[in-house]
Structures are given as structure tokens and as C-alpha cells.
C-alpha positions, 0 to 999 in steps of 0.5 A: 550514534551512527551506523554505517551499511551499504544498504538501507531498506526501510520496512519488511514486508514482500518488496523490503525483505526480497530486495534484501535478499537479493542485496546481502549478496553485494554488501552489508544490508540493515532492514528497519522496521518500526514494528515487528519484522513480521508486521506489514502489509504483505502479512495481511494479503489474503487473495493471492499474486496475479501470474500467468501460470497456466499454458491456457492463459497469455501474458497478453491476456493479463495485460490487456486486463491490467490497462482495462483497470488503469483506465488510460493511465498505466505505463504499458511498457511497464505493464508488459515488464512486470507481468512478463516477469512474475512466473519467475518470481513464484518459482523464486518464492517456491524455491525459497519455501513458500508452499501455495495451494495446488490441485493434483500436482499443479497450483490451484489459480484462483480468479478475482474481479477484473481478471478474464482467467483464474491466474491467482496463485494462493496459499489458500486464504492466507497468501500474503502471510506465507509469502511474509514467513518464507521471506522472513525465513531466507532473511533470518539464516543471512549473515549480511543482513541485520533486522533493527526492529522497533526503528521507527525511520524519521526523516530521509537525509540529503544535501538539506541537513548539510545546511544546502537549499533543496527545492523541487526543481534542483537536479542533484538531490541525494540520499545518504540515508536516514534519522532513526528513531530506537523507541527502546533507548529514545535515541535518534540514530544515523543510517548512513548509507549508499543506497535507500530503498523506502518499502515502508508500505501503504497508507490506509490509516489516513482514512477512518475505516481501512483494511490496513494495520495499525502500521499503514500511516504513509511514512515513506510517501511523507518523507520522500515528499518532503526531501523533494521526491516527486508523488505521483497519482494520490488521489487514486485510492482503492476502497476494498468493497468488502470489509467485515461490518462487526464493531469487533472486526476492525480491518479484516477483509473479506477477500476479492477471491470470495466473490471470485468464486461466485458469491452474491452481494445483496442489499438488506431487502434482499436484491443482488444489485451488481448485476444493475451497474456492471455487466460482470456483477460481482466481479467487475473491478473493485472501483465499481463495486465500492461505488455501487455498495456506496450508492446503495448505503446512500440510496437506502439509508442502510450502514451495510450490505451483504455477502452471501455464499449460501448457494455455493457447496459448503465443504468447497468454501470452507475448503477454500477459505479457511482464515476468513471462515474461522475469523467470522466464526469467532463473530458467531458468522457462518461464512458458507450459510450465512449472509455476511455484513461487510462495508467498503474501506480504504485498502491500497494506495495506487499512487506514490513516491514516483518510480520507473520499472527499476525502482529508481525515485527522482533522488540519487541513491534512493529507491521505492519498491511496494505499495509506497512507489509508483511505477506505473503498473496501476494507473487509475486503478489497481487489478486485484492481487497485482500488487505483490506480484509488482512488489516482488518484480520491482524489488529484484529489478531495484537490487539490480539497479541498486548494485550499480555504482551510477545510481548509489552516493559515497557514505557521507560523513559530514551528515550531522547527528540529529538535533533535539535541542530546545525540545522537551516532554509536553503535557498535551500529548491528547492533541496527537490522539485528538488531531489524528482521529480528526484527520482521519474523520475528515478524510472519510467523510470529504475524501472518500469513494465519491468527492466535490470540490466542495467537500475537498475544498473543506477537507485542505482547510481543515487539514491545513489546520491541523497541520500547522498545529501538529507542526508547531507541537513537532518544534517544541516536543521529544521524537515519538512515534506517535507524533511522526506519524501524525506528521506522516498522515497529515503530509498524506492527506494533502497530498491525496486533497491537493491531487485530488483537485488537480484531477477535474473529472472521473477515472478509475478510482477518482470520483467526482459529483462536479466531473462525472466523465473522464475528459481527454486533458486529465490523460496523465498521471498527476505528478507534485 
């Protein structure tokens, strides 16, 4: 079975459904999701878009904030694009529907660590969830676009299925399109198509404890990397330093705007320790305050710290942050009076399928918008709430691109259906289970806030490991989501250890125990 579209976009979150927008003006557009539509990365945002909104803020001054972060290694030209851009894409949003938080008859602009100014735009606490629901609305009333949920997207199709050999260094590779997986019938589905566009979204789930939903496993990172797509920058991986520590609160953060409107980290014996490794406290860069929460577990033997927002007035934190009130609420927390449990956990991939400003990947015909691509905004280290406004920018810029006959491939129809045979059902399906909470362990334990080369070294043995056995397992067993996505965090993880070693020093979010200084000869991205 086949379908036929002139655009395909794998995921639906903020970068997904704008640049499906944008497209269903120019032809046919098929968005598949391999949950539901509404279940994405972007749904889960809850601090805000970073946007000069306000005559008493500069595009300079969020520039110059942006390259502080990235710590030498962002792209300034593409820096300067995406910020000069983002007010148009609030305003876009605000014509669409999405109604943000304002004050007396202007948006309320919150401030958030790193930033010199209060240019966070905000639906109160729930930002990424309005953005998501005012998409999915445009989307929905669209006649040219098509929402194929639960397609679980299996493989990017190029010249390799056409019996060609693609390598890294060949210059002509293309995409036309992608191997679908429909859990509902169990069947692989051809998407062919002119352009590609992986929005598929992060990969926290590679690590044992994350900010990211269940659906976060790396996909479009993994088959871009397999159908020889340049990555760029993967061992730059943000732990957001706040997440609730409650056995019952699995990933839910305390947003990076709770200690932006003055709350307190404090050890368990009662010391506000981020004023002792960073002049700005509690709202120097994420990187910081991970590592120095870090030091602090280490250095105490403690599991967690504290949040406390007691000294702050009890109706404006309530007012403020109403989504994570009620959540710790249901915990039996009081967010205004009580000192809140939280501990670090992976949130958000700085690196990616490589990009320029526009989108475009190393392969004709295939684009990367969003948390799977790098663009070059972050650089070492991503400045909080920087990242919807860079899905938002590039994912218009991409449709543009996208439109143009240069950048898209004819539909091929010589692409084979996909082949399952001599595949069957196992018994051993534990070893997935088994093999992804293995993974996902060692990558906590060896590949995390601080690294050696010792412990990475041991992390690429066992990876390797498990790499060949769920190999070995892919050959013989039925398509399963399940399994892709092992496939997916394994492909991930190497990539992570391997740049990981590569980058022998410490900048931005890479730290090593080896390499405590950032060295000169590491000024570069690092690109497999």
C-alpha cells in the first residue's frame, strides 16, 4: 500500500503543524504522528517563546544573551535571523487563535535564566499547550492536510532501497519519502513524496529520568543518521535542573519562569547555595544550575533539593503559575508556602540532524524543523524558551524553501513496498523492555550532567552491546513500535557517546572530569 503527497511531515508539534500550514497552500500535505496528534514536545512546554516584544528590549540584547549561552558555538548569522524574526511569529500565532498572558492591554513577558530582560511571552504556565491547541485548530479546518495518527514513521526512503550504495561522502543522496508503520491494521505503508520534513521532536527518553513524554525516543535523529544525514552537536544535552522529585511525578517540571520570578534553591540543611558557583544565582543558565544541584547531591549524599517560593507574595505565584500549583497540589505540595523537592533531568536536545537557517539537511528533498535539527541557534547550550521560537521561525522558512522546485526530488515509483519477509512474531519480546531500561540506565549513570572518558568509554561498550543484540532481534522479528524505538534510543545514545568523546574539554552543557577547561582546538561544532 502507497500514498501518494506532495509533502510529508513527520511529527505534530509547534515546527510540524506550522510548517503544515504554511505548505497546504502549495499542494497535498500528509502529517504523521505516531501518537496523538496532540501528543508532542511542544504540548508539554510550559515557560514561554523568547521575543523582543518590548520598545525597551533590542534584538541586540537578545543576541548578545543567545551567544553567551552557546558558549562560542553558535552560528551568529543564524542567531541574529531567528530572533530578528520572532515577533512575526507571535503575532502570526495571535492571528491564529492562541491567546498569551497579558497585563493592561499588553502581553505579560516573563524572564527566565540567561536572559538580561523580561521577553518571555507566556500563556501563563502552560504555554506550549496553547501554542499546540491553536495549531491544532488551523490544522484541523484544512482541507489539503491529512492527519494520519498512530503511523509510527520507520525508515527515510533513498537511493539504498533502490538496491544503490549510499555512503556518507556520496553527494546526491534523496529522499522520497518514508516506511509507515499503521499500528491499527499492522501494516507498512509507503509515504512517497517531494519533500520530507522530520519534526519528530526530541530525545529525552534515551536517559533514565526526563522532562519528556513517553514519545521523545530520537526517531527522526536515528533515521536521518541512518540514511547518511549529517548530526551535528549530540553531546550537548540539557538537563532542566528542576524537575518535581515525587515517585508519582514522572517528568513534570517545574518551569525555568518559577525561579525567573525569584524563587530560591536551597539544600536539604537549609543553605541557598547558587549564589556560591554564579554571580546571577538562581537564574544563571540551566547548564550551571544542573551542575551545581549536581555538586550538591554529590557533596551531601542527598537525592534532592529545594525550590522555595515562600518569601514571594501567595496570590502572584498562584496567579502566575497555576498548572504547576495544581499538579503539586495533587502531591499534597503547596507550591507558594512549601519548599518544593526537584531534581535535574534530561530535557532538551541541543544538537540534531544538521541544518541551515532554512531548514534544508545534507539530503535533497529532506528538511528538519524543531528539536530534531540543528541549526545553529543553540550552540553549546540552549537559552531557555529559545526553542519554540526557533521551531516556529525555521518551519516558515523551511515551507519557503520546501516550495521551491531546486530543493524537492520527483515522486518515485520505483521505491519497493517494504519487505517483511522471513520475519515472525518471537516469544522474547522482554528483551525489548529489558534492553531499553538497560540503556537508558547506563546512559544516566555514565552520559550524564558530569562525564569521563572512563565512564563513556564504558557506556560505547555496553551500548554496542545492546546494539547488536536488538539488531539481531530487528532481522528476525514483525515491525513494532516498540522495537523502532529501541532501535531509535540505541542509534541516539551512540551518537551522544561517540561525540561525546570527540569534544575533549568543557563547554556549555559537555562536562568532563578529564578536560575541565574549554580548549581553543574544540571551537567547532561536532559534526558525524
Amino acid at each position: 500500500m502507497r500514498e501518494i503527497v506532495d509533502f510529508l511531515i513527520l511529527g505534530s508539534g509547534a515546527a510540524g503543524l506550522s510548517i503544515a500550514l504554511e505548505l497546504a497552500e502549495h499542494g497535498s500535505v500528509a502529517i504523521v504522528t505516531k501518537s496523538q496528534a496532540s501528543e508532542s514536545n511542544t504540548n508539554y512546554a510550559q515557560g514561554g517563546i523568547a521575543a523582543v516584544m518590548d520598545t525597551a528590549d533590542s534584538f541586540d540584547s537578545h543576541v548578545r544573551d543567545t551567544l553567551i549561552a552557546g558558549a562560542g558555538l553558535c552560528n551568529e548569522d543564524v542567531v541574529r535571523t531567528i530572533v530578528a524574526e520572532g515577533p512575526a511569529q507571535i503575532r502570526r500565532l495571535q492571528d491564529g487563535g492562541a491567546r498569551f498572558t497579558s497585563r493592561h492591554g499588553s502581553l505579560h513577558l516573563g524572564r527566565e535564566g540567561g536572559h538580561a530582560l523580561s521577553r518571555i511571552v507566556h500563556a501563563a504556565d502552560a504555554t506550549g499547550r496553547e501554542v499546540e491547541e491553536s495549531l491544532l485548530g488551523c490544522v484541523s479546518s484544512h482541507a489539503n492536510i491529512h492527519v494520519y495518527d498512530y503511523h509510527f514513521a520507520v525508515e527515510l526512503i533513498t537511493q539504498h532501497h533502490l538496491g544503490e550504495k549510499v555512503t556518507r561522502s556520496r553527494k546526491d543522496i534523496e529522499c522520497y519519502g518514508a516506511y509507515v508503520l499503521d499500528e491499527e491494521v499492522d501494516q507498512v505503508i509507503m509515504f512517497l513524496s517531494r519533500v520530507t520534513i522530520l519534526a519528530t521532536g526530541g530525545a529525552g527518553q534515551v536517559y533514565l529520568h526526563t522532562t519528556n513524554p513517553d514519545i521523545a525516543t530520537g526517531d527522526g535523529i536515528a533515521m536521518a543518521y541512518r540514511a547518511k544525514a549529517r548530526v551535528a552537536n549530540m553531546e550537548f544535552v540539557q538537563f532542566h535542573p528542576t524537575s518535581l522529585y515525587h515517585p508519582g511525578a514522572n517528568r513534570f517540571l517545574i518551569s525555568e519562569a518559577v525561579r525567573g520570578a525569584g524563587a530560591h534553591l536551597v539544600n536539604l540543611e537549609g543553605h541557598r547555595f547558587m549564589p556560591d558557583y554564579d554571580e546571577r544565582a538562581e537564574l544563571a543558565p540551566r547548564d550551571v544550575v544542573a551542575r551545581a544541584i549536581d555538586d550538591q547531591l554529590k557533596r551531601h549524599g542527598h537525592t534532592h533539593v529545594l525550590l522555595s517560593l515562600s518569601h514571594l507574595p501567595r496570590a502572584e505565584v498562584l496567579e502566575h503559575f497555576p498548572t504547576i500549583a495544581a499538579t503539586c497540589r495533587q502531591f499534597g505540595l503547596d507550591l507558594a508556602g512549601d519548599a518544593i523537592p526537584v531534581v535535574p533531568a534530561a530535557h532538551y536536545m541541543c544538537g540534531g540532524v544538521l541544518t541551515d537557517v532554512n531548514g534544508q539537511t545534507s539530503i535533497r528533498g529532506l528538511f528538519a524543523c524543531g528539536e530534531v535539527a540543528c541549526t545553529g541557534l543553540h550552540g553549546a547550550n540552549r537559552l531557555a524558551s529559545n526553542s519554540l521560537l526557533e521551531a516556529l521561525v525555521v518551519s516558515v522558512r523551511a515551507a519557503r524553501a520546501a516550495c521551491s522546485p531546486d530543493n524537492q526530488v520527483e515522486l518515485n515509483h520505483q521505491v519497493p513496498d517494504w519487505n517483511s519477509e522471513g520475519t515472525s512474531h518471537p516469544d522474547e519480546w522482554v528483551l525489548v523492555s529489558h534492553n531499553r531500561d538497560e540503556l537508558r540506565r547506563v546512559m544516566w549513570d555514565y552520559v550524564g550532567i558530569v562525564r569521563s572518558t572512563h565512564r563513556l568509554e564504558r557506556a560505547r561498550r555496553r551500548t554496542r552491546v545492546l546494539y547488536e543484540e536488538t539488531e539481531e532481534f530487528f532481522r528476525k522479528a514483525m515491525l513494532t513500535r516498540s522495537l523502532c524505538e529501541l532501535r531509535n534510543l540505541i542509534a541516539v545514545a551512540y551518537l551522544i557517546v561517540e561525540s561525546a568523546l570527540l569534544r575533549q574539554e568543557s563547554r556549555g552543557l559537555h562536562h568532563m572530569t578529564d578536560y575541565p577547561g574549554t580548549r581553543e582546538a574544540f571551537l567547532h561544532d561536532t559534526v558525524i
